[in-house]
Residue frames relative to the residue before (quaternion, step in Angstrom):
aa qw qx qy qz dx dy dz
X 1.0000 0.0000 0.0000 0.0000 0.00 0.00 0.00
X 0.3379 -0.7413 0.5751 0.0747 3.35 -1.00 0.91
X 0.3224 -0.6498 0.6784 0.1162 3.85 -0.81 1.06
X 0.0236 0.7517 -0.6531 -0.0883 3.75 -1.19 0.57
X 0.2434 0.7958 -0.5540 -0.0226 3.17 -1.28 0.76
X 0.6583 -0.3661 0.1209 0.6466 3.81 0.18 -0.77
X 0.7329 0.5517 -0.1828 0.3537 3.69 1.92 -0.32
X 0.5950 0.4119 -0.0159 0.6900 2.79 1.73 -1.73
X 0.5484 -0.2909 -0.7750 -0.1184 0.86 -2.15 1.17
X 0.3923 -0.7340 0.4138 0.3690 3.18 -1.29 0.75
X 0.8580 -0.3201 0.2467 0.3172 3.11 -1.76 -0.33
X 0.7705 0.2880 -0.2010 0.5319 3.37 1.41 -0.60
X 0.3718 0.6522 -0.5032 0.4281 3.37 1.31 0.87
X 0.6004 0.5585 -0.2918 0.4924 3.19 1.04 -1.75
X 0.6846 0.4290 -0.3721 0.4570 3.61 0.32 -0.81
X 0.4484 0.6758 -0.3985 0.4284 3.51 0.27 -1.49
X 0.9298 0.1624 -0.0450 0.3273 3.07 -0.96 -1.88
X 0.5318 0.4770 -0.5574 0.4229 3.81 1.13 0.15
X 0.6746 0.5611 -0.3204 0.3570 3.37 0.66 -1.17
X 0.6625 0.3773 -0.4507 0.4643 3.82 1.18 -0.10
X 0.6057 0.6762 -0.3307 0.2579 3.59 0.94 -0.69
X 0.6220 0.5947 -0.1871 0.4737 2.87 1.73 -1.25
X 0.6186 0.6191 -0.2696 0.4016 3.57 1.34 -1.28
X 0.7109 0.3892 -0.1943 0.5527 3.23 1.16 -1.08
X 0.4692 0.5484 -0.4439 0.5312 4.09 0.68 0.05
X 0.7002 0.5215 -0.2656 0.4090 3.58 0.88 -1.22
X 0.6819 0.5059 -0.1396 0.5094 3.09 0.98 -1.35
X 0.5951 0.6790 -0.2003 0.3803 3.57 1.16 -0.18
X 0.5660 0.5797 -0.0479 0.5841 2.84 1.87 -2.01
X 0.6685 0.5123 -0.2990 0.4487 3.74 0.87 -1.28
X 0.6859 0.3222 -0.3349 0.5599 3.84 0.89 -0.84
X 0.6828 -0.4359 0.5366 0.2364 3.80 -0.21 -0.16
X 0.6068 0.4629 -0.3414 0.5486 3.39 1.66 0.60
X 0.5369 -0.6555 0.4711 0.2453 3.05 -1.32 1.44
X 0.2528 -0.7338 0.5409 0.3243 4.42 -0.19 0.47
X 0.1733 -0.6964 0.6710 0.1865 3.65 -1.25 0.16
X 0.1959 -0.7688 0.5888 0.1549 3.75 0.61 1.56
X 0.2279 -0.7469 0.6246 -0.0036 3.97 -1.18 0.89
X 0.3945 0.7567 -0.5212 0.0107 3.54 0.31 0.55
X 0.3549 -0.7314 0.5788 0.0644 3.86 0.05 1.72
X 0.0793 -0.5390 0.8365 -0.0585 3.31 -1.63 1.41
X 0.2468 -0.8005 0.5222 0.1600 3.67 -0.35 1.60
X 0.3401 -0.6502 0.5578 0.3878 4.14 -1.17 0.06
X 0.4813 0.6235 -0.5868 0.1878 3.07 0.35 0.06
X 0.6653 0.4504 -0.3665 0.4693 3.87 -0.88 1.06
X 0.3974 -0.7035 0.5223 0.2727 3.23 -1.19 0.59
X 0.0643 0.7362 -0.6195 0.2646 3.63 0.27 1.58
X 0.6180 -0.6305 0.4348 0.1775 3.45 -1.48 0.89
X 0.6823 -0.4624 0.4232 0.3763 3.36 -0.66 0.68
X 0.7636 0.4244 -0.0742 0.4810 3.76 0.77 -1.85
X 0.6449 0.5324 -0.2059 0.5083 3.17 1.67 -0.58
X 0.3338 0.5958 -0.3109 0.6610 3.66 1.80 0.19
X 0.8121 0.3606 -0.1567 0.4313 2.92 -0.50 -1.53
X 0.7108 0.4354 -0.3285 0.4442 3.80 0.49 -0.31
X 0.7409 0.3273 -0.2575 0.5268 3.40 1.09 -0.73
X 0.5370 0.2716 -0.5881 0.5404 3.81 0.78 0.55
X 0.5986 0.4060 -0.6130 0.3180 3.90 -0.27 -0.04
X 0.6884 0.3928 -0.4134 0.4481 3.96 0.59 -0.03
X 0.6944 0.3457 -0.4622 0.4297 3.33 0.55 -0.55
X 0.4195 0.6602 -0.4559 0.4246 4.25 1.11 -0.02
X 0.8336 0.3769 -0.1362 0.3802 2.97 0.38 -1.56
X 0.4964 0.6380 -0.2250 0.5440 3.41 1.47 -0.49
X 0.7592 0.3355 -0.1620 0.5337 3.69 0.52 -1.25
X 0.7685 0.4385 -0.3034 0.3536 3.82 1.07 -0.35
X 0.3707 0.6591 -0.2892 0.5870 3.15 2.40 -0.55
X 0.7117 0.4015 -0.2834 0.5020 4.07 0.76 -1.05
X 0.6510 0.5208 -0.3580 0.4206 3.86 0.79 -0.39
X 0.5947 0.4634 -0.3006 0.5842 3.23 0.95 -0.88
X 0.6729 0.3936 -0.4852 0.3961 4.13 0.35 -0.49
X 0.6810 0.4313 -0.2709 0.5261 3.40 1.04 -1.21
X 0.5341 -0.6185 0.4890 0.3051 4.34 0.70 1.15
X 0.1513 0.8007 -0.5426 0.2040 3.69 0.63 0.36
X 0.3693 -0.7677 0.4884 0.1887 3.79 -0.76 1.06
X 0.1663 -0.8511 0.4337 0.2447 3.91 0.60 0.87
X 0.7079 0.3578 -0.3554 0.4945 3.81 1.08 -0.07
X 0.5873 0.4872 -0.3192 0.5620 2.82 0.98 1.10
X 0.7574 0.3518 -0.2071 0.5096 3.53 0.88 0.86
X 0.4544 -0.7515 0.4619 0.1239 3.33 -0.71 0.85
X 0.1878 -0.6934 0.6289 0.2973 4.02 -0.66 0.53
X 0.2008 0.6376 -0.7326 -0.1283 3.53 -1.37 -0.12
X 0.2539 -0.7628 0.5751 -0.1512 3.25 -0.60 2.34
X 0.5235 -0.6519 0.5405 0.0935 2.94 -1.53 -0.28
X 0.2478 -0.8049 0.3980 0.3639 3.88 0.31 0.63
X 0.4000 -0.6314 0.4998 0.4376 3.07 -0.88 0.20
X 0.2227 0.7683 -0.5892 0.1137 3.64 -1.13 1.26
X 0.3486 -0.7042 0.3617 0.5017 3.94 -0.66 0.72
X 0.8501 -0.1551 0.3034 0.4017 3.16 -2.11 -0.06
X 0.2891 -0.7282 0.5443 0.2998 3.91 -0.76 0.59
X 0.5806 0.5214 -0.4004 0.4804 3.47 1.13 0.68
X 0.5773 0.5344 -0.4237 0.4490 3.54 1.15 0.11
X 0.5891 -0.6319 0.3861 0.3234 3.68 -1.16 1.03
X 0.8643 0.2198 -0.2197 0.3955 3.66 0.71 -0.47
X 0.0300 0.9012 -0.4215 -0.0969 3.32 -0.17 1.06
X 0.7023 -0.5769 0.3251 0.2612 2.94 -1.26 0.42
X 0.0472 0.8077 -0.5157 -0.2818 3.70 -0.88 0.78
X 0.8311 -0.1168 0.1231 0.5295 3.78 -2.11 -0.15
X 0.8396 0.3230 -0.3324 0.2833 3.51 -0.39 -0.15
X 0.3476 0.6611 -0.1710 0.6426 3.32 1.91 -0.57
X 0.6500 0.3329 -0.2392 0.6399 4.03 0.03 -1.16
X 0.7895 0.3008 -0.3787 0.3778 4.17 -0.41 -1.18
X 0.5583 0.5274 -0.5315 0.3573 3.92 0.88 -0.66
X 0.7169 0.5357 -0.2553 0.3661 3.45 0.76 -1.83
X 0.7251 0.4267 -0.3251 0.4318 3.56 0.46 -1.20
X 0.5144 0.4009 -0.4410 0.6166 4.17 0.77 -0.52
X 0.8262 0.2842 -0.3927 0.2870 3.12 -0.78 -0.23
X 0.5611 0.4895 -0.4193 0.5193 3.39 0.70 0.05
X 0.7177 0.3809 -0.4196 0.4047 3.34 0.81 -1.20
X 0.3485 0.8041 -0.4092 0.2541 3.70 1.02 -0.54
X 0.8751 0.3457 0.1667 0.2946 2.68 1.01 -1.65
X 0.6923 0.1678 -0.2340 0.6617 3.25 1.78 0.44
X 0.3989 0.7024 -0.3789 0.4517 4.02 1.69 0.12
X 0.0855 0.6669 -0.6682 -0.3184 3.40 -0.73 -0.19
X 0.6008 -0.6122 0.4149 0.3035 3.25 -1.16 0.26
X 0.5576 0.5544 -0.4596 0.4130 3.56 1.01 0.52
X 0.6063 0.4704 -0.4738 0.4319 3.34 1.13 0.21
X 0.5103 -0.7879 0.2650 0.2204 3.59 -0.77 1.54
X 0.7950 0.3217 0.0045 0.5143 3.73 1.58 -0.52
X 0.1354 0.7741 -0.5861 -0.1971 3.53 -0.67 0.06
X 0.0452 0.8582 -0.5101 -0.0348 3.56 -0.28 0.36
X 0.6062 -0.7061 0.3644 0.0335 2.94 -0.48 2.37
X 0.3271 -0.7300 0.5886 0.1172 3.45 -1.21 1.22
X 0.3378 -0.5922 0.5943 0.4267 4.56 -0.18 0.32
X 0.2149 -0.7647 0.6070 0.0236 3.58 0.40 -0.48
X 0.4397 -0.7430 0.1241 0.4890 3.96 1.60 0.37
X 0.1537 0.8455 -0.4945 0.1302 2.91 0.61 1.60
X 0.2864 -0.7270 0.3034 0.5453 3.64 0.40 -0.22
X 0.7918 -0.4604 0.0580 0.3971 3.08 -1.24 0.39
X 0.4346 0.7198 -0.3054 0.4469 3.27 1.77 -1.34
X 0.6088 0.5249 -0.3840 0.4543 3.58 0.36 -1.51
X 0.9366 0.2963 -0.0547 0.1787 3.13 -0.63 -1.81
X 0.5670 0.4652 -0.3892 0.5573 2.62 2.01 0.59
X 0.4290 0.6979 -0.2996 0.4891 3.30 1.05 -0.16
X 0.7360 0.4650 -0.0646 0.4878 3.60 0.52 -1.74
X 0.6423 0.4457 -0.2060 0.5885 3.53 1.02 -0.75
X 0.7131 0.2096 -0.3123 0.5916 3.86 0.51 -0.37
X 0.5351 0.4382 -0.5608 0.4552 4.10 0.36 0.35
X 0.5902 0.6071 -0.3344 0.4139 3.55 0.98 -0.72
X 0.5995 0.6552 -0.2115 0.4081 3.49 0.99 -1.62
X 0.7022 0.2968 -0.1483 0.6299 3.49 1.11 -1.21
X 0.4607 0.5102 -0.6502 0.3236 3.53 -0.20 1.15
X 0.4688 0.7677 -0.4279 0.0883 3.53 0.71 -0.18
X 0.5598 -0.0817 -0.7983 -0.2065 1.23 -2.56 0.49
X 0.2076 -0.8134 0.5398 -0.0629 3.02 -1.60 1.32
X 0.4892 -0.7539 0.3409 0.2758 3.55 0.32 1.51
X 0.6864 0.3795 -0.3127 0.5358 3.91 0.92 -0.46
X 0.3236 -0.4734 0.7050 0.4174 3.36 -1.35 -0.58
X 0.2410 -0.7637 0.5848 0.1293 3.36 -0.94 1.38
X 0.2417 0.8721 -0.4255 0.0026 4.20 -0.49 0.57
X 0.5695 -0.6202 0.3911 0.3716 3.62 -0.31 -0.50
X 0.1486 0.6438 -0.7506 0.0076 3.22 -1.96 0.56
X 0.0067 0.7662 -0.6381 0.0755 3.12 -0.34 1.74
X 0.1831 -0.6647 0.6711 0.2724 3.07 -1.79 -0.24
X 0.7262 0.4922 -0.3348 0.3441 3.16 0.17 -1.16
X 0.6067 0.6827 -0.1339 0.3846 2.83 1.33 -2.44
X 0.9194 0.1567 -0.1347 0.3347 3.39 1.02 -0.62
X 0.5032 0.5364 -0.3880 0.5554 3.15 1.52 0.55
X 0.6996 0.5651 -0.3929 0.1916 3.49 0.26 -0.68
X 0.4400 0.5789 -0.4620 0.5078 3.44 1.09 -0.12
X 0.7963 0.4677 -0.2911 0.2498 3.35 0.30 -1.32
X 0.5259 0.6237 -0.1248 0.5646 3.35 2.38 -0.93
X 0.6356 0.4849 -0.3405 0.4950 3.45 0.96 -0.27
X 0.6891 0.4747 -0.2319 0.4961 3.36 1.33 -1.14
X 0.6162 0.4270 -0.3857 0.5378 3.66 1.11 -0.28
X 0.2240 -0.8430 0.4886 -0.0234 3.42 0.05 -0.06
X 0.5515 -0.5679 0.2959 0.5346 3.22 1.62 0.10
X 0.7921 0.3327 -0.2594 0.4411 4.21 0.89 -0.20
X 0.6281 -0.6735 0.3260 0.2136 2.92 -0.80 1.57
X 0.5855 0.4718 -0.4306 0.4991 4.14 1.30 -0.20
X 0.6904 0.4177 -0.3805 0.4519 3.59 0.51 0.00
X 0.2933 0.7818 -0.4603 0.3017 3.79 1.26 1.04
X 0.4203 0.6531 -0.3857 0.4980 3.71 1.62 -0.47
X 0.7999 0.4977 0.0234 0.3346 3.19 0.58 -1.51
X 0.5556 0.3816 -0.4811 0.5605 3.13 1.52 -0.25
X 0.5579 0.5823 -0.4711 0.3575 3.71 0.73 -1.12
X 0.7842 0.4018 -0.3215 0.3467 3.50 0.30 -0.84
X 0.5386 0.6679 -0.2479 0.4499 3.52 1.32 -0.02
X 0.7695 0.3760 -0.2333 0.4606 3.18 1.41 -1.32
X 0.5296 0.5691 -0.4256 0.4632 3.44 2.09 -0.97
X 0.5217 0.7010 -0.3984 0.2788 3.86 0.69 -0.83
X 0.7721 0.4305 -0.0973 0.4573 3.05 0.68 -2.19
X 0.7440 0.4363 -0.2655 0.4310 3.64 0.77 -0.87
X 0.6531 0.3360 -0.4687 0.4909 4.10 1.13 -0.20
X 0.5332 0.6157 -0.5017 0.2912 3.80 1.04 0.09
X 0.5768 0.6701 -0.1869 0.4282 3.03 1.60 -0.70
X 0.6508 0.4691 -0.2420 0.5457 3.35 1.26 -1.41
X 0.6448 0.5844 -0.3049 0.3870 3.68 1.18 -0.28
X 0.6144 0.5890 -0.2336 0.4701 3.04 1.84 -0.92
X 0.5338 0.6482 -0.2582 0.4778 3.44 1.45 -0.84
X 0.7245 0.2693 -0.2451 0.5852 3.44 1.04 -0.70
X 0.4747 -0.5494 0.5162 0.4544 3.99 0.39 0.57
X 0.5330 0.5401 -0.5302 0.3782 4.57 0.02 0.42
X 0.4976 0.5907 -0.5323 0.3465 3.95 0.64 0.20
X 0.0552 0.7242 -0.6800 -0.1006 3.54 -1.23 0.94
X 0.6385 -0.5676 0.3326 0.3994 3.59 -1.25 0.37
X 0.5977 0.5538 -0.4667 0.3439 3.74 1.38 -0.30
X 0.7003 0.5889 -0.3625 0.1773 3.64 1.25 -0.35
X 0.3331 0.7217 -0.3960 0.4598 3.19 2.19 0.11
X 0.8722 0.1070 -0.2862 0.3820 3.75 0.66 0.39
X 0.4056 0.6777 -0.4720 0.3917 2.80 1.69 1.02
X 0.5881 -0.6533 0.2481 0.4071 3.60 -1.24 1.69
């Protein structure tokens, strides 16, 4: 995980933490397991939108510079990134179109396109957001990855709000999680709109 502010992460973090990601991708490849490299740029803080976007293009370019040392197989691995979005403590945020310009273009720029997937962390967006942000992406195309998801939060919490802790409200979580997860599967194909979050 990566800290952002006007200092951090430093220089030997970025290094640091490619050089383990990569070790373990390697070490993955060697058993016959596909790696899912994870290199989180966290929101927490009131960092800039441009300030994001600058510190995932080093930790990208850093973590893809360490695969290639450690002979990593790029069509053979999976990204699970981080969009590029400011700090949820900074006054202006950013919306869905704003997140797909910033986050392509970074990825543009430290991805090669032989890797076959990225598949996006919410990172504590809410769910809305990170669905949203993921289908503004979706429509940038053509786009050299498949662009998709791996939430948690983003995608349980509907279903956690609706459980409430008591096992009779179990109808309801299913329908929460099927709800939250085909909006998603819509977002993946660029076909999510915001009226379908309250459709039944």
């Amino acid at each position: 995980m990566y800290h952002v502010s006007d200092t951090l992460p430093s220089r030997l973090a970025v290094k640091a933490n490619a050089h383990a990601l990569a070790r373990y991708a390697a070490i993955c490849q060697a058993q016959g397991v596909v790696p899912i490299v994870e290199p989180e740029v966290l929101i927490d803080g009131d960092h800039t939108l441009a300030r994001c976007a600058e510190v995932t293009e080093q930790v990208l370019h850093e973590v893809f510079h360490a695969l290639q040392q450690h002979r990593v197989e790029l069509e053979l691995t999976l990204l699970k990134p981080s969009m590029v979005v400011p700090g949820k403590e900074h006054a202006a945020q950013a919306n869905p179109a704003e997140v797909a310009e910033w986050t392509v273009r970074t990825l543009k720029r430290t991805v090669p396109a032989a890797v076959p997937g990225l598949f996006f962390l919410s990172g504590g967006q809410t769910p809305a957001e990170a669905t949203a942000n993921l289908d503004a992406m979706n429509r940038l195309t053509p786009l050299p990855w498949a662009l998709s998801f791996s939430y948690g939060r983003a995608l349980q919490d509907p279903a956690m709000q609706a459980w409430r802790g008591q096992a009779a409200n179990a109808a309801a979580v299913q329908r929460a999680l099927l709800h939250r997860a085909r909006l998603n599967g819509a977002a993946r194909r660029g076909q999510y709109s915001a009226a379908m979050e309250t459709a039944a």
